[in-house]
C-alpha positions, 0 to 999 in steps of 0.5 A: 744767136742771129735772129734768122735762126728764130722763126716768127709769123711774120717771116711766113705767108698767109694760111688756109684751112686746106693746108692741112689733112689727116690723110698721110700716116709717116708725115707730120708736124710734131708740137706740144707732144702731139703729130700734126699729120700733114700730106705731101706736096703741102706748103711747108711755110703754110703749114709751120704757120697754121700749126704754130698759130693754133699752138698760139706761139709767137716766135719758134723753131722749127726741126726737120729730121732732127736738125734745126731750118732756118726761114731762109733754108726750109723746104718749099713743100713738105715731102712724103716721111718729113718728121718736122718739129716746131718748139717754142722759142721766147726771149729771156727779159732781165726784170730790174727790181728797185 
């Protein structure tokens, strides 16, 4: 797979608490099982990071309705009804006993 599917805290911008309310009931950012609840007009990228951090996962993907963005394909800002879900993505290691 391209590494372009995988999002990480690098590709995105920096984060201020403001980016993020709990004042818009059907959007939201899904993580760990829990919603995130975000208002419309918020910066998408911001947002993804600033949930991501706190969830204290280092690359990710991220799903809007469903269906896999990519960094290059996300919205600019999050709009009313946005269901997003980021989930964690690691790398698999071969470990090399002897």
């Amino acid at each position: 797979m391209s590494e372009e599917l995988f999002w990480d805290q690098d590709s995105l911008v920096e984060v201020s608490e403001e980016d993020l309310s709990d004042g818009t009931l059907n959007t939201f950012i899904r993580v760990n099982g829990s919603d995130v609840k975000v208002d419309p007009g918020v910066s998408f990228a911001k947002a993804i990071k600033n949930v991501a951090i706190d969830a204290e996962f280092g690359k990710f993907r991220v799903f809007l309705d469903n269906k896999e963005v990519k960094p290059s394909n996300a919205p600019s800002t999050f709009e009313a009804g946005m269901k997003v879900e980021i989930r964690p993505y690691d790398k698999a290691a071969i470990a090399y006993v002897e």
